[in-house]
C-alpha positions in Angstrom: 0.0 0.0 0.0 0.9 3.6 -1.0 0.0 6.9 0.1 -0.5 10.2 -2.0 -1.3 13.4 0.5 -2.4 16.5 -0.4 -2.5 20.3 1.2 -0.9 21.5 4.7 -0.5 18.5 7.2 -1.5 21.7 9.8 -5.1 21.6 8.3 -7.7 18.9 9.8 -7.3 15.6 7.8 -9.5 13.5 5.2 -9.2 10.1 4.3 -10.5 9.2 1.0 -10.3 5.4 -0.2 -10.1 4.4 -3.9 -12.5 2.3 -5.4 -12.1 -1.3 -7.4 -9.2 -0.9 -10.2 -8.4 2.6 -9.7 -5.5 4.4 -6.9 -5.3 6.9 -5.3 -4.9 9.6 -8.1 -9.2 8.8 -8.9 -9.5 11.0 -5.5 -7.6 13.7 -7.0 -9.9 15.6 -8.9 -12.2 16.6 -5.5 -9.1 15.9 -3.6 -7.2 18.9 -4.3 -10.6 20.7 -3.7 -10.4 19.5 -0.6 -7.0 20.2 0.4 -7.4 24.1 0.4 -8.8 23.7 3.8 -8.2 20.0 4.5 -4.8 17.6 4.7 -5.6 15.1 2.3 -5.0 11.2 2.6 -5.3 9.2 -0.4 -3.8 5.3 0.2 -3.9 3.3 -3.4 -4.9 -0.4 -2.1 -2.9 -3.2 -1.9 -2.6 -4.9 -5.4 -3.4 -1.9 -7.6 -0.5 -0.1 -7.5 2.8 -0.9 -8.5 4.4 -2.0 -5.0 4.5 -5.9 -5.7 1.6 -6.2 -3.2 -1.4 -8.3 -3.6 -5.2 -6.8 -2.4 -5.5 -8.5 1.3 -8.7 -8.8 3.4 -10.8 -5.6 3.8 -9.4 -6.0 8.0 -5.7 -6.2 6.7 -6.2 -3.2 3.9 -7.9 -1.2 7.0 -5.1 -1.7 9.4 -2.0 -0.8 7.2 -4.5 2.6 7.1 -4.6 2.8 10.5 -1.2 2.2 11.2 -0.2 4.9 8.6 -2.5 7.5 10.2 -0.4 6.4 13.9 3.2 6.5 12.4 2.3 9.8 11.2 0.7 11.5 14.5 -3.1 11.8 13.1 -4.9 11.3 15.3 -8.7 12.6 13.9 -10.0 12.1 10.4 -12.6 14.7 9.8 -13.9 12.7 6.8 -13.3 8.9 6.0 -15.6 8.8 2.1 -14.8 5.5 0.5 -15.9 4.9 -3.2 -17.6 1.5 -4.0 -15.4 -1.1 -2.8 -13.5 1.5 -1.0 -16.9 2.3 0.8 -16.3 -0.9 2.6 -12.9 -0.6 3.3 -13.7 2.6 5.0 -15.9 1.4 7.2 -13.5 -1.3 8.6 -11.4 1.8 9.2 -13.7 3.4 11.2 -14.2 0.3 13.6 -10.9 0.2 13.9 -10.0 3.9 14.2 -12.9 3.6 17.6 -10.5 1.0 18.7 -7.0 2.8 18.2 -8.6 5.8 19.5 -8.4 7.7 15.9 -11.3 10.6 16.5 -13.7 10.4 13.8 -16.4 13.3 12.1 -18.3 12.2 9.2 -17.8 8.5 7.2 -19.1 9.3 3.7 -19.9 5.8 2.2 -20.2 6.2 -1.6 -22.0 3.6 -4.0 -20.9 1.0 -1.7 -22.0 -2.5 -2.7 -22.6 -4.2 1.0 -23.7 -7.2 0.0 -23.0 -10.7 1.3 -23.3 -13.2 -2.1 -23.4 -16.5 -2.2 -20.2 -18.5 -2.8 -21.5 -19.4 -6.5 -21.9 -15.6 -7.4 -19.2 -14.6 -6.1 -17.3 -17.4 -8.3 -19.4 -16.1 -11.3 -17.7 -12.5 -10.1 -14.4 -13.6 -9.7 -15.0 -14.7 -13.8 -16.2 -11.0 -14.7 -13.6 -9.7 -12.2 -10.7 -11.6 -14.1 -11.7 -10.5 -17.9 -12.1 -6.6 -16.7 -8.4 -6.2 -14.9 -6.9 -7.5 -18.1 -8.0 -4.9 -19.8 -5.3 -2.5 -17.9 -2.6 -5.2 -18.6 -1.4 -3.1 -21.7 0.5 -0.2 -22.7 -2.4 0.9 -25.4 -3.8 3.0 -23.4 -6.3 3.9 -26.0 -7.6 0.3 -26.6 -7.7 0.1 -23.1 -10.2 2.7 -23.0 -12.0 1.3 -25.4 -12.1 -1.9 -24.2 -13.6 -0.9 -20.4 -16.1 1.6 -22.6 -17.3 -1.7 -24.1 -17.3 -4.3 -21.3 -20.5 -5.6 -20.8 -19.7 -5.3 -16.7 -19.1 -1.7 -16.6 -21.8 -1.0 -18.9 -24.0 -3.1 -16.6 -22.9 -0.4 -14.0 -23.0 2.7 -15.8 -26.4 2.0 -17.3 -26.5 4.6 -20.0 -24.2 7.2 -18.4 -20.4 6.1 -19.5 -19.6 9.0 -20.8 -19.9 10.5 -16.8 -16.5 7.8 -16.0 -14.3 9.9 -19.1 -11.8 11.6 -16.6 -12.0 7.9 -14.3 -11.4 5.9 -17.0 -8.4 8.3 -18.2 -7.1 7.8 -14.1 -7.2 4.2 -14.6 -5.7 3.7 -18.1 -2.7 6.0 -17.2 -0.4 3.6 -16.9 -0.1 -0.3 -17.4 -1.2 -2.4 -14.2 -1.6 -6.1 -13.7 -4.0 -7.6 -10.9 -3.2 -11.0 -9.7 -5.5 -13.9 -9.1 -5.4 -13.4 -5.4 -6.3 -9.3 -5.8 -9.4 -10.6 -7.8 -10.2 -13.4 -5.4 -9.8 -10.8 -2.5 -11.5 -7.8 -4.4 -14.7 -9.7 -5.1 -15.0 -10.6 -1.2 -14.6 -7.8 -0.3 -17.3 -5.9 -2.3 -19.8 -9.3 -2.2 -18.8 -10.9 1.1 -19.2 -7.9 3.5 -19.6 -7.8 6.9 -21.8 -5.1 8.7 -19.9 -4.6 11.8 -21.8 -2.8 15.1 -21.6 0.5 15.5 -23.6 2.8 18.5 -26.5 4.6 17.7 -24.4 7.9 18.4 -22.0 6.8 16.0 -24.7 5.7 13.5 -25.6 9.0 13.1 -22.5 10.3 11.3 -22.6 7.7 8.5 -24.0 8.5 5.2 -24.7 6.1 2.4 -25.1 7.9 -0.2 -26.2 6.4 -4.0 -27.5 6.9 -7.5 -31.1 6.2 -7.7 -30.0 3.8 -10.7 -26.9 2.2 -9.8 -27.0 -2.0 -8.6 -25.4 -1.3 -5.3 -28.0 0.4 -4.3 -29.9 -2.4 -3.5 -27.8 -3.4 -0.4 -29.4 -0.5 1.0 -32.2 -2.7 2.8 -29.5 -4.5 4.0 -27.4 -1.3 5.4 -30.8 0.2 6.5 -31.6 -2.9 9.1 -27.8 -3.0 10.6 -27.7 0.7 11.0 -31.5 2.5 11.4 -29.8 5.6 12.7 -27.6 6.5 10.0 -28.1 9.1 7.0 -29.5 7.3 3.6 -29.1 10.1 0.5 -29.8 9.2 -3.4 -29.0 11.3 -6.4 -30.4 11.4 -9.2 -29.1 11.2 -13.2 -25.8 9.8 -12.1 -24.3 6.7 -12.9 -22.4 4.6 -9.7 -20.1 7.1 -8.3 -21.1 8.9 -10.8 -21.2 12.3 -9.4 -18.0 12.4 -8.4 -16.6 11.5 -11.8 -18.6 13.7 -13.5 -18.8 17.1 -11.4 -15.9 16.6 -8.5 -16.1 20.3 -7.7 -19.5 20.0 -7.0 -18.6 16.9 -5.1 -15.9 18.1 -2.9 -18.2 21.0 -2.1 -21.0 18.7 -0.5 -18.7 17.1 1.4 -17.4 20.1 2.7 -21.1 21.0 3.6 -21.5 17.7 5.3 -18.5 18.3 7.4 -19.4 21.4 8.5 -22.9 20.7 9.7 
């Protein structure tokens, strides 16, 4: 795991958390919106960088975050906002920052899919997964774009909205990166074998799920909504999953300013 940072380490810090195939760079466009009043923390993931490291469990990803946030005195994340599969990840960091005593304001959980899949789907995943990372195994970046534009997966998710992932897509195809068979076994647990740890009312009520009215994860909302009744549910509409953030990341980094300062 890697870490990108962004603005003065004197301002309050933000965590954001990459989603499935990208690093920490996809944060960047809201990021550096963000860091003209915030320090901004943006890890890239085990296994999709380019550190020889393979995606671990979403406990293990968690706790080289937390340990990064303790070697480097912070010790209150104003924000933790996760993006899809990052949404998960950053909610293992908040029951772990509660542990390591890590203050916490606001976990923004974006598009997260918190589902728990049976082990044939998730095989069925691990099928999709496999076909979609080799796409990025090239140093065309251009047919690489034009391959993820056209996978049936990713069209699935963007409905009829692709052209809102341009500037993601661009993040991703920057430069050649290879997944490995355990990063794709790993990656698909951890967006379809999620565990809804417990949280106190008091703490409910900083989370936010936030979604796209249209996007598939959505529908672990039901799920969400019965583990945590006192957090903050919030849908969008005419964006794709993680959509908004993609496509208007001023905007973006603006609501979550809001958010934090309410």
């Amino acid at each position: 795991m890697t870490f990108e940072t962004l603005g003065s380490k004197e301002n309050p810090a933000v965590l954001l958390i990459h989603g499935m195939m990208c690093t920490g760079k996809s944060c960047e466009p809201f990021g550096k919106v963000l860091a003209e009043k915030y320090y901004v923390i943006m890890p890239t993931l085990d296994g999709h960088g380019h550190d020889g490291t393979d995606l671990l469990t979403v406990d293990k990803e968690a706790e080289k975050i937390i340990n990064y946030l303790k070697e480097n005195g912070i010790s209150r994340l104003e924000l933790i906002q996760g993006s899809s599969m990052g949404a998960e990840v950053a909610l293992e960091v908040k029951r772990q920052a509660d542990i390591n005593s890590i203050s916490t304001g606001i976990c923004f959980f974006d598009g997260g899919p918190f589902f728990w899949f049976t082990p044939w789907f998730r095989a069925v995943m691990r099928a999709r997964f496999r076909k979609l990372v080799k796409i990025l195994d090239t140093d065309d970046p251009n047919a690489a774009v034009e391959n993820l534009r056209n996978n049936k997966f990713l069209q699935f998710v963007a409905k009829d909205k692709i052209e809102q992932y341009s500037g993601l897509i661009s993040s991703m195809v920057s430069e050649r990166r290879k997944f490995s068979e355990k990063t794709v076994n790993n990656l698909v647990d951890i967006c379809y074998k999620c565990a809804l740890p417990d949280f106190p009312e008091d703490e409910q009520k900083h989370f936010i799920f936030f979604f796209s009215k249209e996007e598939p994860a959505r529908d672990s909302r039901k799920r969400l909504m019965k583990a945590y009744p006192f957090a903050n549910y919030e849908d969008i509409e005419g964006y794709a999953h993680c959509g908004f953030q993609s496509a208007e990341p001023v905007k973006y980094a603006k609501m979550l300013v809001d958010k934090m300062s309410k």
